[in-house]
Z-matrix of the N, CA and C atoms (Angstrom, degrees):
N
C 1 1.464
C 2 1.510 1 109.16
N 3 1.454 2 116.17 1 117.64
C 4 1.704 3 117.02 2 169.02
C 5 1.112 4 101.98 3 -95.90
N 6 1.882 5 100.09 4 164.62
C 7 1.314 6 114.21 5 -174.58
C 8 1.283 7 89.57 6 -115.87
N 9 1.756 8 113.65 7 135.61
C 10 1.689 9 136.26 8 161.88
C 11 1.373 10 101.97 9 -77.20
N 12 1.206 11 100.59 10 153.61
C 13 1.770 12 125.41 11 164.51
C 14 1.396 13 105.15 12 -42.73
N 15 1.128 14 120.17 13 -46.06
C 16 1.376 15 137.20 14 -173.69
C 17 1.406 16 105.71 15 -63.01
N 18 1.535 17 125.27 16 -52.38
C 19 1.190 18 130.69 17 -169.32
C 20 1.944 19 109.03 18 -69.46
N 21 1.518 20 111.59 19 -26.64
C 22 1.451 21 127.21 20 -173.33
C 23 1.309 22 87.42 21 -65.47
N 24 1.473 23 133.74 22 -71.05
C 25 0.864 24 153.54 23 -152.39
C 26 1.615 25 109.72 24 -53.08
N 27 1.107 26 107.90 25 -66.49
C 28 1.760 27 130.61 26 -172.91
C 29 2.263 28 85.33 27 -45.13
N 30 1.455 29 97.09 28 -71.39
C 31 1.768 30 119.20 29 176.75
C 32 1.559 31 96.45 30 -25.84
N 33 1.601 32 136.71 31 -71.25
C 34 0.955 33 120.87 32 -164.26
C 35 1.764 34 124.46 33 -75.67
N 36 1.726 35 98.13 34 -20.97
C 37 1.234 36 101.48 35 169.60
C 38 1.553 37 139.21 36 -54.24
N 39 1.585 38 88.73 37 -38.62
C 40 1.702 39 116.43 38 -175.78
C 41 1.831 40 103.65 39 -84.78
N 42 1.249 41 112.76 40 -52.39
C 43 1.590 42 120.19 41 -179.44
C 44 1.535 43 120.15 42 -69.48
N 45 1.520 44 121.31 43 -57.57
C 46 1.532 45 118.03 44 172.39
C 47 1.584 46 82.12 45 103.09
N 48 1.378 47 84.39 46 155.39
C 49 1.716 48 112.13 47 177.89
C 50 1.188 49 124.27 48 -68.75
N 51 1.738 50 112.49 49 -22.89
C 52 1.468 51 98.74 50 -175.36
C 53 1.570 52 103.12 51 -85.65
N 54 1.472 53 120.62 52 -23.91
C 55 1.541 54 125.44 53 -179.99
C 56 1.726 55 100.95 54 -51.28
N 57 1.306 56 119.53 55 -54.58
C 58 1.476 57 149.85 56 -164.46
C 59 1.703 58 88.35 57 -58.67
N 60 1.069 59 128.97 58 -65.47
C 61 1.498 60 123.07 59 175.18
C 62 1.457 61 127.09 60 -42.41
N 63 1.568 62 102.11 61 -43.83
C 64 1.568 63 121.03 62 -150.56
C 65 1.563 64 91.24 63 -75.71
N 66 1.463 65 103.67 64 -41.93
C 67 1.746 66 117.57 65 179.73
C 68 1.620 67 117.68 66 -51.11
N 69 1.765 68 114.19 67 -40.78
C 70 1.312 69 139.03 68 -141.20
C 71 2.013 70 79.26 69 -94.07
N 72 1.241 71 98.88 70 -41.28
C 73 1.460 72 78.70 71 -163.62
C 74 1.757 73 110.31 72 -97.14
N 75 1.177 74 116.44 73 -23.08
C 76 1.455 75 122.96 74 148.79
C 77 1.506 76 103.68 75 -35.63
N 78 1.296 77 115.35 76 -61.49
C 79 1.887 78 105.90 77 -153.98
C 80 1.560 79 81.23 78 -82.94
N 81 1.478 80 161.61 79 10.64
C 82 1.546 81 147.24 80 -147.50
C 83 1.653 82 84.05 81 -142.80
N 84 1.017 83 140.23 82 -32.75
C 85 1.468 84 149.46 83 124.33
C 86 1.634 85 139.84 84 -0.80
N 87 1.436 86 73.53 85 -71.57
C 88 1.818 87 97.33 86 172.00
C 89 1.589 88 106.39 87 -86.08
N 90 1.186 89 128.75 88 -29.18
C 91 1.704 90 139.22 89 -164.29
C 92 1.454 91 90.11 90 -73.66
N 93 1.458 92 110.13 91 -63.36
C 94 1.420 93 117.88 92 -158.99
C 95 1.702 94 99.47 93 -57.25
N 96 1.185 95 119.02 94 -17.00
C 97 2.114 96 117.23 95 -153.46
C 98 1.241 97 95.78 96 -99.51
N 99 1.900 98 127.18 97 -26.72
C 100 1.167 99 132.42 98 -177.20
C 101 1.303 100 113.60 99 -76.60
N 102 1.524 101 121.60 100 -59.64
C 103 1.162 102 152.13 101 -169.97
C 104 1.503 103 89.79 102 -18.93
N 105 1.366 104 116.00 103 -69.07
C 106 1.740 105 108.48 104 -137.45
C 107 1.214 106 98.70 105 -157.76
N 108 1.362 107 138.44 106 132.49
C 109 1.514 108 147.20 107 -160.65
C 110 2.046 109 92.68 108 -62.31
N 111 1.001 110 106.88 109 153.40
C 112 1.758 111 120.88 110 169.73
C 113 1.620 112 102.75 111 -72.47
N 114 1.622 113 103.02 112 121.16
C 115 1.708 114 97.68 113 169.66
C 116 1.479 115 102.77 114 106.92
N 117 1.514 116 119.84 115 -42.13
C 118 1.520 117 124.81 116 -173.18
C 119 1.394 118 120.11 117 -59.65
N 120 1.498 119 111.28 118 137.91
C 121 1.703 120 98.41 119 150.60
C 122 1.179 121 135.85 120 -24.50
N 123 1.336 122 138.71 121 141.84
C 124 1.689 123 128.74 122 159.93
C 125 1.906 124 85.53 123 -97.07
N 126 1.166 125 102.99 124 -176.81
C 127 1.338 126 122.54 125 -157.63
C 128 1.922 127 89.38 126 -123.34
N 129 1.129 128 93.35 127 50.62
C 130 1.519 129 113.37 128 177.03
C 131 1.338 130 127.31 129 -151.32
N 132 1.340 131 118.39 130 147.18
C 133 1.428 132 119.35 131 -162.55
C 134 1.792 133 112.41 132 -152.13
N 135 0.956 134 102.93 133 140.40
C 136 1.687 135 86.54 134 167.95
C 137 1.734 136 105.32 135 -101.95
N 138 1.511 137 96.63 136 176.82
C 139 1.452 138 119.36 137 -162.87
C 140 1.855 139 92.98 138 -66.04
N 141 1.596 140 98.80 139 138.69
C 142 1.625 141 113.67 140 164.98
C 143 1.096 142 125.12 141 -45.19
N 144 1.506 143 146.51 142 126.33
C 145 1.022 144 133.71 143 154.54
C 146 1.816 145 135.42 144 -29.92
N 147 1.342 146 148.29 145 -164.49
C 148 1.002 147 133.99 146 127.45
C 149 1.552 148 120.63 147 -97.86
N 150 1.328 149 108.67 148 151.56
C 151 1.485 150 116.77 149 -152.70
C 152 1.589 151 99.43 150 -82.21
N 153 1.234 152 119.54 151 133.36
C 154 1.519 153 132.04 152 -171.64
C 155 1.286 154 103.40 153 -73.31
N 156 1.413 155 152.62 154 51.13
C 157 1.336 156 160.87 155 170.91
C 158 1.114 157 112.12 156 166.50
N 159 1.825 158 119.04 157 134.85
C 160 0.939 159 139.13 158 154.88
C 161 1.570 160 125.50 159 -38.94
N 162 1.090 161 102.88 160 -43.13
C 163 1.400 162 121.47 161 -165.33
C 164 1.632 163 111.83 162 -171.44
N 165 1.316 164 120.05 163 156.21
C 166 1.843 165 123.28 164 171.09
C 167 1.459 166 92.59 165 85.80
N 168 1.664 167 126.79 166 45.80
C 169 1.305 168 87.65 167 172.77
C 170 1.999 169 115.70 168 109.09
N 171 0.855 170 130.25 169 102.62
C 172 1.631 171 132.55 170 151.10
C 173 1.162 172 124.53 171 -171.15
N 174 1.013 173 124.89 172 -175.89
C 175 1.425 174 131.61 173 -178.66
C 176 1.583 175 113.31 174 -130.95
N 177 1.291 176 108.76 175 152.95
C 178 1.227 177 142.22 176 -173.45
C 179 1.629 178 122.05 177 -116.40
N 180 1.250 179 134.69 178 133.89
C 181 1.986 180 114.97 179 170.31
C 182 1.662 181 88.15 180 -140.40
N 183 1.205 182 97.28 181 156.30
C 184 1.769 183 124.19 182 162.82
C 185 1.322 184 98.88 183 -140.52
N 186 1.346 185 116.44 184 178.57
C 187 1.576 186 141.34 185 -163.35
C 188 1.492 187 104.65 186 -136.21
N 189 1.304 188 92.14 187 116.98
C 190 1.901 189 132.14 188 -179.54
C 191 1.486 190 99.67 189 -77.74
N 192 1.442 191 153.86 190 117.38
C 193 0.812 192 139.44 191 178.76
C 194 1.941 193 115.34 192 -99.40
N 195 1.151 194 124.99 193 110.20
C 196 1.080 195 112.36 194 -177.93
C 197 1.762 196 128.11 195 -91.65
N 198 1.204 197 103.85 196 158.05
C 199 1.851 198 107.42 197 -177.30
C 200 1.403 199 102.48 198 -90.19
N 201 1.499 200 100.15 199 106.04
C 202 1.401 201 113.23 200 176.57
C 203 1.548 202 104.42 201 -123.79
N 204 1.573 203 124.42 202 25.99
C 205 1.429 204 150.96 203 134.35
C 206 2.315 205 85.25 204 70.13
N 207 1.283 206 107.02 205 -120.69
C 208 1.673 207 88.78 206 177.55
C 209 1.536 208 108.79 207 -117.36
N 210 1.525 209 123.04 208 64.29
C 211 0.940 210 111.56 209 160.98
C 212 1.115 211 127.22 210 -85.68
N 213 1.588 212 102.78 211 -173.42
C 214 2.082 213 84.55 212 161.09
C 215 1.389 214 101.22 213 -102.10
N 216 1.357 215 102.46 214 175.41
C 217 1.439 216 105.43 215 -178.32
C 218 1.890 217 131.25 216 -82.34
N 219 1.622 218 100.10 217 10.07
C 220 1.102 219 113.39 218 169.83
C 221 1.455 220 115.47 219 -88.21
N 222 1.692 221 93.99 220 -37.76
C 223 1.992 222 103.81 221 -173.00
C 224 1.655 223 99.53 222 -79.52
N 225 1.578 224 121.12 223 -34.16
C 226 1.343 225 107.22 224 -167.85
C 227 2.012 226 102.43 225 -72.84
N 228 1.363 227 123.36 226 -29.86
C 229 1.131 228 117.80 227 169.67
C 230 1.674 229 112.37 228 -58.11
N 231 1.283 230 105.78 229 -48.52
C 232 1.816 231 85.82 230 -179.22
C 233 1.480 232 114.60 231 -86.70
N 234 1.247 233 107.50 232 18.81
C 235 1.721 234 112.85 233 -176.95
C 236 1.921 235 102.57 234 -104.42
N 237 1.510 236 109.47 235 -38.37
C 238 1.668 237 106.35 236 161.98
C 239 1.109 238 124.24 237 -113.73
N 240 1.597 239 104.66 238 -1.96
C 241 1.622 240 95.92 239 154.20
C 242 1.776 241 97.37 240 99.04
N 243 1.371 242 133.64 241 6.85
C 244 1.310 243 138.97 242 177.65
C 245 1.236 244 102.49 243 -97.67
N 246 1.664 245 101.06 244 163.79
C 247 1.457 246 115.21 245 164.06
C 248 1.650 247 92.24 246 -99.98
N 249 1.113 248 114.58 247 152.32
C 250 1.556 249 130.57 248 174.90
C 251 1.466 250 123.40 249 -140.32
N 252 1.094 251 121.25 250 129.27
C 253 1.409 252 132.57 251 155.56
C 254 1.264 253 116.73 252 -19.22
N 255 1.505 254 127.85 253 176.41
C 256 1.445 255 133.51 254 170.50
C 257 1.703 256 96.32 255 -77.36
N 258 1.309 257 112.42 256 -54.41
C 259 1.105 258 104.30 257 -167.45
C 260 1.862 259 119.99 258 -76.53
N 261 1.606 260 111.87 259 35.60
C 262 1.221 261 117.28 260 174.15
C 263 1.811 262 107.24 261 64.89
N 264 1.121 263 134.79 262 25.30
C 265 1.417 264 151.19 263 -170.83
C 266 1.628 265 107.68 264 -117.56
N 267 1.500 266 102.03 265 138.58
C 268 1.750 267 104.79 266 176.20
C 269 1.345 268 105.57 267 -112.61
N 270 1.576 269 109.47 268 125.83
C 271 1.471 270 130.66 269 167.33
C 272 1.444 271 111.54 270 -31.84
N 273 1.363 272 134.30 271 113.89
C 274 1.798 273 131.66 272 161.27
C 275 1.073 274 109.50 273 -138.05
N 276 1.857 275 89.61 274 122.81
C 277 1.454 276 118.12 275 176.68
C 278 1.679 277 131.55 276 -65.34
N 279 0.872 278 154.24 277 90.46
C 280 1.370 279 145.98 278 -173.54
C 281 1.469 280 115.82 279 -92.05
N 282 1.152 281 126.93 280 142.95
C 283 1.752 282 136.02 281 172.94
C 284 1.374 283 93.04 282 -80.31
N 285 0.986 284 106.98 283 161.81
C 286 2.060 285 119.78 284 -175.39
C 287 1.873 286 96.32 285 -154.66
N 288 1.728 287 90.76 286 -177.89
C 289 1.430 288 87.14 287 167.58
C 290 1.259 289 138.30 288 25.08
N 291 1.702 290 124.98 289 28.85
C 292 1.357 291 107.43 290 159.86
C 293 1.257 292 129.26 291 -103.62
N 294 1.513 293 105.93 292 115.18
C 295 1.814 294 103.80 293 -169.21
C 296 1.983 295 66.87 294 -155.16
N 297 1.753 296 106.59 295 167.44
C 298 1.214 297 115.89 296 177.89
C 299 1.732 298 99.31 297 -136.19
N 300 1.353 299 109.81 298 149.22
C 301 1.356 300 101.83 299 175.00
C 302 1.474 301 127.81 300 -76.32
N 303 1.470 302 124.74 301 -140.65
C 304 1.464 303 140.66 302 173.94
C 305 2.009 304 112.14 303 1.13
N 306 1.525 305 100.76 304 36.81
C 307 1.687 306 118.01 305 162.58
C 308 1.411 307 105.25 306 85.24
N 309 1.610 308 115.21 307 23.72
C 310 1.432 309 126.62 308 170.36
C 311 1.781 310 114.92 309 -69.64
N 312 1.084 311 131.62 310 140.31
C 313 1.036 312 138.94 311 -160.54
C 314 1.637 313 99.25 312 -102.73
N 315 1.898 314 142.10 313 128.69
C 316 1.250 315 132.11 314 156.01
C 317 1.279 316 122.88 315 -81.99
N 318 1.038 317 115.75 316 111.19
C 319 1.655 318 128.84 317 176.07
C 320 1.551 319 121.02 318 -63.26
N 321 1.200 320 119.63 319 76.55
C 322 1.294 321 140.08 320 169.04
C 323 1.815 322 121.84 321 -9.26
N 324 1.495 323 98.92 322 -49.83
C 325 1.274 324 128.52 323 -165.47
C 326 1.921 325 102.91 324 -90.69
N 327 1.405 326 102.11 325 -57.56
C 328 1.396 327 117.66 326 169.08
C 329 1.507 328 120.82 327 -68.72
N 330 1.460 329 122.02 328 -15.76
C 331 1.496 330 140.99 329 -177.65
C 332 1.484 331 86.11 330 53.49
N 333 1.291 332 139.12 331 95.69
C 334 1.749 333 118.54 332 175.46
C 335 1.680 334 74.72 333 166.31
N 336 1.638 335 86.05 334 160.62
C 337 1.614 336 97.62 335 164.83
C 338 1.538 337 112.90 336 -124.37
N 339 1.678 338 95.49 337 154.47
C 340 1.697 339 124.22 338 175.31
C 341 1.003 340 55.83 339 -69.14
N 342 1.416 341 106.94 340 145.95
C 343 1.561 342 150.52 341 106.29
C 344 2.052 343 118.51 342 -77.17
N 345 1.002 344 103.07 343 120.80
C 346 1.447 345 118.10 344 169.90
C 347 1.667 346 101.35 345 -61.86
N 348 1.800 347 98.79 346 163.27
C 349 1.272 348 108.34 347 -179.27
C 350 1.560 349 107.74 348 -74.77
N 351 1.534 350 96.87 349 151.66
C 352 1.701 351 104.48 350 -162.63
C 353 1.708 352 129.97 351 88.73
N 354 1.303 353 77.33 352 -2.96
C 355 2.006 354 83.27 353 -153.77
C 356 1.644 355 97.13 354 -114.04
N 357 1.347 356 122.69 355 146.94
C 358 1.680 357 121.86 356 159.56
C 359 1.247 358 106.51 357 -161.84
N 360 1.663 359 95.70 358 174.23
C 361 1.644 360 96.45 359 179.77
C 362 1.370 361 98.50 360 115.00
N 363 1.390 362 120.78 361 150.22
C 364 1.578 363 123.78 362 -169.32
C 365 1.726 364 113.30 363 -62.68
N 366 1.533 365 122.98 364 -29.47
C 367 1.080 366 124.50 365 -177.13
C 368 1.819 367 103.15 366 -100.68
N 369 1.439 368 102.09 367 0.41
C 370 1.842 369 96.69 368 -158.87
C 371 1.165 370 99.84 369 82.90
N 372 1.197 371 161.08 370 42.80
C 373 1.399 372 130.24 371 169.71
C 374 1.411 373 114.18 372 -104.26
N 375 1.385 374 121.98 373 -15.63
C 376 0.983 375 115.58 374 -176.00
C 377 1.768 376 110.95 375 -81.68
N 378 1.738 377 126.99 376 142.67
C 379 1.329 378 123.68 377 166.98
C 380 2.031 379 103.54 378 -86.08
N 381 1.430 380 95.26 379 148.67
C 382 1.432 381 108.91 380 -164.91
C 383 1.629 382 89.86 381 -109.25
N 384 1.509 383 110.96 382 153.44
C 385 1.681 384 114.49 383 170.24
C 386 1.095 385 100.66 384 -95.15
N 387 1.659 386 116.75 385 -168.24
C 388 1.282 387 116.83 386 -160.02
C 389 1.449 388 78.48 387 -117.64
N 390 1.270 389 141.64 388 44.66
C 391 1.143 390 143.05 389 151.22
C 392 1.446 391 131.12 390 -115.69
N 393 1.633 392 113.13 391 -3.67
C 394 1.074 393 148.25 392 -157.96
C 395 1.399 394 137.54 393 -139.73
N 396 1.395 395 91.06 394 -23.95
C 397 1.941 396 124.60 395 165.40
C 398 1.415 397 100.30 396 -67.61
N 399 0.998 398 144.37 397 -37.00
C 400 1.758 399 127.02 398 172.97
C 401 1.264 400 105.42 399 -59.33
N 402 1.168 401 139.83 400 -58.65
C 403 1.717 402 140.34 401 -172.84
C 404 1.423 403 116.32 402 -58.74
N 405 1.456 404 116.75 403 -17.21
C 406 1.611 405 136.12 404 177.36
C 407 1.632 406 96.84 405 -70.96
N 408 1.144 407 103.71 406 150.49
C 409 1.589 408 135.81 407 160.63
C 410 1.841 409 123.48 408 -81.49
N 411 1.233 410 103.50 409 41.88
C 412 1.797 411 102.89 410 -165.66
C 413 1.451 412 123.43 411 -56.93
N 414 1.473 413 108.46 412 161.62
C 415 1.702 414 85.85 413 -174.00
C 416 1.684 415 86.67 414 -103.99
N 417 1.631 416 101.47 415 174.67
C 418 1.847 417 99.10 416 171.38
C 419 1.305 418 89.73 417 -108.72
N 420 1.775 419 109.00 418 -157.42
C 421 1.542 420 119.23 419 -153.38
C 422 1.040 421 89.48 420 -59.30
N 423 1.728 422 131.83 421 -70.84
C 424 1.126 423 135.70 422 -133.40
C 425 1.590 424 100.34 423 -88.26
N 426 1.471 425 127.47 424 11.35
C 427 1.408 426 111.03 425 140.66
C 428 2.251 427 100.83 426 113.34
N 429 1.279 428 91.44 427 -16.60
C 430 1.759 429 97.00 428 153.97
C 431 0.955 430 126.04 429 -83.72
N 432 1.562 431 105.52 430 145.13
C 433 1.522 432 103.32 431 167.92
C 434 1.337 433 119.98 432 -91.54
N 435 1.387 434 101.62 433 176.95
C 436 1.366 435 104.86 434 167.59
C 437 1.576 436 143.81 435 -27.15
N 438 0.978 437 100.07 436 -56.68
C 439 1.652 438 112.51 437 161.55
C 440 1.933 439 116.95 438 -69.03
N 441 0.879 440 99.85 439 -39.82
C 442 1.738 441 111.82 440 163.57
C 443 1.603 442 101.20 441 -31.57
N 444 1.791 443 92.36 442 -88.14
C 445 1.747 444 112.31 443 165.36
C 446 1.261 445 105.67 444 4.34
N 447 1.797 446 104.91 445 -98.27
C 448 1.003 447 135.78 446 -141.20
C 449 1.820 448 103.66 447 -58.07
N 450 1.461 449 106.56 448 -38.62
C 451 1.453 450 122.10 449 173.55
C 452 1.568 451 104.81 450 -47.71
N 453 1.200 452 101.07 451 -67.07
C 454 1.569 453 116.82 452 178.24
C 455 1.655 454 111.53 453 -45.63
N 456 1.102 455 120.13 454 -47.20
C 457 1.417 456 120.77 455 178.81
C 458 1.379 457 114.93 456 -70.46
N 459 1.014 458 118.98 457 -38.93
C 460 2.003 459 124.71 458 -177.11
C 461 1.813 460 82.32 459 -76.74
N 462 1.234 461 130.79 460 -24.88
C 463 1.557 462 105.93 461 -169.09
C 464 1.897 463 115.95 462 -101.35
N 465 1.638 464 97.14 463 -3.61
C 466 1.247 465 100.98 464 158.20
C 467 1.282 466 117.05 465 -86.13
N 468 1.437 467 140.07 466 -56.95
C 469 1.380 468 158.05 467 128.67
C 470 2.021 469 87.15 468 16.89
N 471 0.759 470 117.82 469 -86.04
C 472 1.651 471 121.27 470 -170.93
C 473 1.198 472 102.75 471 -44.74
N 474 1.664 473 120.81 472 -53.35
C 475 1.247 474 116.09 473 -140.18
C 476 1.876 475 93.43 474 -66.55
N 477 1.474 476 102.48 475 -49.60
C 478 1.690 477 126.51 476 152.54
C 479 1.512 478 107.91 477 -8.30
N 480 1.494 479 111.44 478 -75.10
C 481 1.220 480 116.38 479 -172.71
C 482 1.462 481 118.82 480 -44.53
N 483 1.810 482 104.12 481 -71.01
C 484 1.345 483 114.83 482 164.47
C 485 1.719 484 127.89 483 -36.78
N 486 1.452 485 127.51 484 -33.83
C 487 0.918 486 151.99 485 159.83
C 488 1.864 487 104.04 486 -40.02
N 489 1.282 488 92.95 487 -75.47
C 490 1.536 489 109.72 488 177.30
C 491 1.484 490 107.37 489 -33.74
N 492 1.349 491 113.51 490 -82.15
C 493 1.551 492 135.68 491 179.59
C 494 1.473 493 107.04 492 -23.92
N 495 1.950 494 102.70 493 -59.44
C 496 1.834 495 98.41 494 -173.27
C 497 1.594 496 105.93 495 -51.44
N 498 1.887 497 104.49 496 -47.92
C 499 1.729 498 96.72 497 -149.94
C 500 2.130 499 98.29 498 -74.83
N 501 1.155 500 116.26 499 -40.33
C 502 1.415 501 108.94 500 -178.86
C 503 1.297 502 115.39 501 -89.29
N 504 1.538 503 125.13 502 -40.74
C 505 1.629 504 119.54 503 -162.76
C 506 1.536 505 101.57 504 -77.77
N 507 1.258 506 135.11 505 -50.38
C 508 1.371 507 135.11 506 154.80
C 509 1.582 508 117.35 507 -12.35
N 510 1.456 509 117.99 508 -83.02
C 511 1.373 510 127.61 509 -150.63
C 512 2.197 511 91.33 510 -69.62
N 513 1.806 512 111.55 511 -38.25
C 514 1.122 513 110.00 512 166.93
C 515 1.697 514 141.18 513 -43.12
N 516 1.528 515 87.25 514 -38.86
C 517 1.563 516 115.41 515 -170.85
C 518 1.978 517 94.40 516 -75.97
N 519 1.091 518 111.16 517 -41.95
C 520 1.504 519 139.68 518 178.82
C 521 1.973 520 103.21 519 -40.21
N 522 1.614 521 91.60 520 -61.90
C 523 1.418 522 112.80 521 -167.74
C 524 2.163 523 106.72 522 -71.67
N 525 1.079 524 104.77 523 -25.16
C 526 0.799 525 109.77 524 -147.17
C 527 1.829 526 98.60 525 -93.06
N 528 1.498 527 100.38 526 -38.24
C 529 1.208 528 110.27 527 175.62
C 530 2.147 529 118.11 528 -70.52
N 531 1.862 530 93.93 529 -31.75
C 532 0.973 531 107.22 530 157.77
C 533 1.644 532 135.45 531 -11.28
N 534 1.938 533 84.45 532 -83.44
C 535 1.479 534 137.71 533 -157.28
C 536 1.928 535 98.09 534 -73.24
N 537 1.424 536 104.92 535 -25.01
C 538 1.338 537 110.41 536 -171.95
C 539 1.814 538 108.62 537 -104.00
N 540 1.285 539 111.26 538 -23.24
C 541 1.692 540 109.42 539 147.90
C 542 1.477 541 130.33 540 -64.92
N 543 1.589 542 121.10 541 -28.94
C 544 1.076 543 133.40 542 -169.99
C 545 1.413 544 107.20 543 -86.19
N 546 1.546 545 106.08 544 -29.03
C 547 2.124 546 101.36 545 -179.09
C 548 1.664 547 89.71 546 -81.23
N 549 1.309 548 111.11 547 -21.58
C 550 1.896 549 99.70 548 -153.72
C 551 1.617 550 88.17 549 -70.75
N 552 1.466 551 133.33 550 -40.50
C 553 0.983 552 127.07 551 178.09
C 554 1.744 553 145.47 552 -80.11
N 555 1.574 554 85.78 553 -12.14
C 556 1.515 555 107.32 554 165.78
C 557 1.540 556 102.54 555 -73.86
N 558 1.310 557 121.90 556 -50.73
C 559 1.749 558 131.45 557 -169.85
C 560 1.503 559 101.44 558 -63.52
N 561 1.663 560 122.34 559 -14.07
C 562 1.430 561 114.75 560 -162.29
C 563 1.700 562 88.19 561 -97.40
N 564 1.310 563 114.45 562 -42.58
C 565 1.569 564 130.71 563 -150.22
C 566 2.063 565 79.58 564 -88.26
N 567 0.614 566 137.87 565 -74.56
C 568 1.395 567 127.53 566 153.94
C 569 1.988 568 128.44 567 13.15
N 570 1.433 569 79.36 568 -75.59
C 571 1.366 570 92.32 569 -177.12
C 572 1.315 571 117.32 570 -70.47
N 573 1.478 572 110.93 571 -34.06
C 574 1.803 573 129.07 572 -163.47
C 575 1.899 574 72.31 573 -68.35
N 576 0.983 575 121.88 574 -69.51
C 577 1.710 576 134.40 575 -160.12
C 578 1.755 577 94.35 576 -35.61
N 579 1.093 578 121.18 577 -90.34
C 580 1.537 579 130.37 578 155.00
C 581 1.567 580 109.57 579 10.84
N 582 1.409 581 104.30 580 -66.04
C 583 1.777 582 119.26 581 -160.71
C 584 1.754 583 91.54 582 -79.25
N 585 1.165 584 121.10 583 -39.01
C 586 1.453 585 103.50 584 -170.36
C 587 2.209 586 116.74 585 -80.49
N 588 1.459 587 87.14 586 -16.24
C 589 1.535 588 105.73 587 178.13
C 590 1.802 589 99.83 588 -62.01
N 591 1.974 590 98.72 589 -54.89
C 592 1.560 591 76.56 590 -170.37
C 593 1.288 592 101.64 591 -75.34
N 594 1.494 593 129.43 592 -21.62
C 595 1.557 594 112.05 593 -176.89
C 596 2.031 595 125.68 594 -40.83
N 597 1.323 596 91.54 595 -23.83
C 598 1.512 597 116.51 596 -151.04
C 599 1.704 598 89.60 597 -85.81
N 600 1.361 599 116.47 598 -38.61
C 601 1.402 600 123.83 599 -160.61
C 602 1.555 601 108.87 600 -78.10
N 603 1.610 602 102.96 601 -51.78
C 604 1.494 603 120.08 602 -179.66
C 605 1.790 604 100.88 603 -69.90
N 606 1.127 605 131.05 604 -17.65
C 607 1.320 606 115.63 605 175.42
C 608 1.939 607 98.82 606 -92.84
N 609 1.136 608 113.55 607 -42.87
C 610 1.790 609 87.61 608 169.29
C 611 1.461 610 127.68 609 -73.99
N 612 1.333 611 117.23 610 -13.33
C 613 1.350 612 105.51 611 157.57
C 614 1.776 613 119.43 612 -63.29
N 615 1.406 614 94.97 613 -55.57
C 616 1.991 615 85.47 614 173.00
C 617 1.305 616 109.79 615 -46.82
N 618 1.311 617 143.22 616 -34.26
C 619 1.154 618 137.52 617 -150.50
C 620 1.397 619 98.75 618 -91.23
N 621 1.223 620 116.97 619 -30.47
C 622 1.617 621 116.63 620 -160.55
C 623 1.509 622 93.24 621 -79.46
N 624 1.512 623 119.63 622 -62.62
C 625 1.489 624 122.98 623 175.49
C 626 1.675 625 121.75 624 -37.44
């Protein structure tokens, strides 16, 4: 069954506008509660930002819009637990731009780039002289820098040390504790020896007398 112009018409004549509202927002009510689970993504987004670096690294955000159906945007935040925009939307951050130039490596972990020897500057781009390359941060083959290295070397150096300690200070510590049960018991077996000598002496003197 469709409804004619005619039939809208007759409807508002007989009902009145405030009935016509009460209806509009009942069915705008129920639409909004069906639509889309409470808390969920909508399948909407606004346009990307532009990414705050050329290169070495930046970031980017757009706006996630979430179904928070007719709350307000104070109750739907403490109802899923987000911070939200005015416009009921959640802030997302994206990384952009990480690639480094002149064969600089981006450090994932460090968000920043190796720079190779010769090379500096947040993307690498700049070439370094050979008067000026000591004060630089270079990376080596395998893509650390300098300070990396040096980290790496004081943490083999230890591991070395510790190494040392198990295979010699161990079996030493071993000997030593040994060597110091074996006098405690010679000095005991010793003395007992001693005590039974004079025992032996003072009983042939009584005997002799």
């Amino acid at each position: 069954m469709s409804c004619t112009s005619q039939d809208i018409k007759m409807f508002v004549r007989t009902q009145g506008w405030k009935e016509i509202l009460m209806l509009l927002v009942v069915v705008y009510t129920y639409e909004g509660r069906k639509a889309c689970p409470l808390c969920s993504f909508l399948n909407q987004t606004t346009d990307s930002s532009d990414c705050s670096e050329p290169c070495g690294g930046g970031n980017l955000y757009y706006f996630h819009y979430i179904c928070c159906g007719n709350l307000t945007k104070s109750t739907c935040e403490a109802t899923c637990n987000l911070t939200l925009s005015i416009t009921k939307s959640l802030k997302v951050n994206v990384g952009c731009n990480r690639f480094c130039t002149n064969g600089g490596i981006f450090n994932e972990t460090l968000e920043t780039c190796l720079c190779s020897i010769g090379t500096s500057g947040k993307c690498c781009e700049n070439n370094v002289t050979s008067s000026t390359a000591s004060t630089t941060t270079p990376a080596n083959e395998n893509g650390s820098t300098v300070g990396e290295a040096h980290w790496l070397s004081s943490r083999s150096r230890r591991q070395k040390k510790q190494t040392l300690y198990v295979a010699v200070g161990v079996p030493i510590s071993v000997i030593l504790v040994t060597s110091a049960f074996i006098l405690f018991v010679f000095l005991w077996w010793r003395k007992r020896k001693r005590r039974q000598q004079v025992d032996i002496i003072e009983n042939d003197d009584s005997s002799t007398e």
